[in-house]
C-alpha positions in Angstrom: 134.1 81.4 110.2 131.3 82.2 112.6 128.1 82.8 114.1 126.4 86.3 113.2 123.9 87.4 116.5 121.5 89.5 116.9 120.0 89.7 119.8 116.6 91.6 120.3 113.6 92.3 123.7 112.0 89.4 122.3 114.1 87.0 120.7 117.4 86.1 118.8 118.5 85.7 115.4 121.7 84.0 114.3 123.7 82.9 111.7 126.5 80.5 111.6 128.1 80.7 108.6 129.6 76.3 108.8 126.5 75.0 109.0 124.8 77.2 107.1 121.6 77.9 109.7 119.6 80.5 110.4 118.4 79.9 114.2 115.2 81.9 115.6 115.3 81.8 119.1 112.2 82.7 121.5 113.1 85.5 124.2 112.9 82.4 127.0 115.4 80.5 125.0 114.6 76.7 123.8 110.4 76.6 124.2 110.5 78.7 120.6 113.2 77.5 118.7 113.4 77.7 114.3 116.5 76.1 112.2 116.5 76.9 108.9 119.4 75.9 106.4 120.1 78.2 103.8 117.8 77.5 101.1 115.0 77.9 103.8 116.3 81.0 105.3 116.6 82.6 101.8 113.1 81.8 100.9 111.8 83.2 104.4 113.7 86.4 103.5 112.1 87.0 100.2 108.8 86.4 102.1 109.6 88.8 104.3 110.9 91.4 102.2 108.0 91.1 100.0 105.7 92.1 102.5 107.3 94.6 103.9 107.3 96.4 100.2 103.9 95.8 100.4 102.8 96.9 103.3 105.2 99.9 102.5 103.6 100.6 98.9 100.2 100.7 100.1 98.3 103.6 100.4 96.8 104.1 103.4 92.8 104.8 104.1 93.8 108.8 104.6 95.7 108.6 101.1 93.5 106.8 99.3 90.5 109.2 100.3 93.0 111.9 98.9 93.5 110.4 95.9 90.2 110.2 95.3 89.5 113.5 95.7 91.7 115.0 93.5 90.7 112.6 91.4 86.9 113.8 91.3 88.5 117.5 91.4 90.8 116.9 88.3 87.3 115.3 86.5 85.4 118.5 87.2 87.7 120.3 85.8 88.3 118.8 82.6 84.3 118.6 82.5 84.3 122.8 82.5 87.3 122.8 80.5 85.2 120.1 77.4 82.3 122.8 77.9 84.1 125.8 76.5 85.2 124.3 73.8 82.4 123.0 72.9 80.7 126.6 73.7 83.4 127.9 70.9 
């Protein structure tokens, strides 16, 4: 058994696996400190997996304005397209 670290610019994440904890710690050490036990750190993972799908799923401004336009494009289309039928 033991601790899993990971240490980044800003702050450090660990786990140690006999007490079950997941510990946040601010880049200055003790002033920003976060214990979770294992039912906590689960739920703050789901949370943060959730927004990171998303955040990842959706479409930004640029995209959206494509979308649209194609969208309007495909409708013009399909209006010409109902018109020679109808002219048939």
């Amino acid at each position: 058994m033991g601790k899993i670290k990971k240490e980044l610019k800003n702050s450090t994440f660990i786990y140690d696996e006999e007490s079950k904890t997941f510990t946040l710690y601010n880049r200055d050490g003790l002033s920003g400190t976060i214990e979770l036990n294992k039912i906590y750190a689960f739920a703050f993972m789901r949370f943060v997996v959730r927004m990171a799908q998303r955040n990842w799923l959706r479409p930004n401004k640029k995209q959206k304005k494509d979308i649209e336009e194609i969208q309007e494009e495909f409708e013009q289309e399909n209006k010409n397209q109902l018109k020679l039928f109808e002219n048939e």
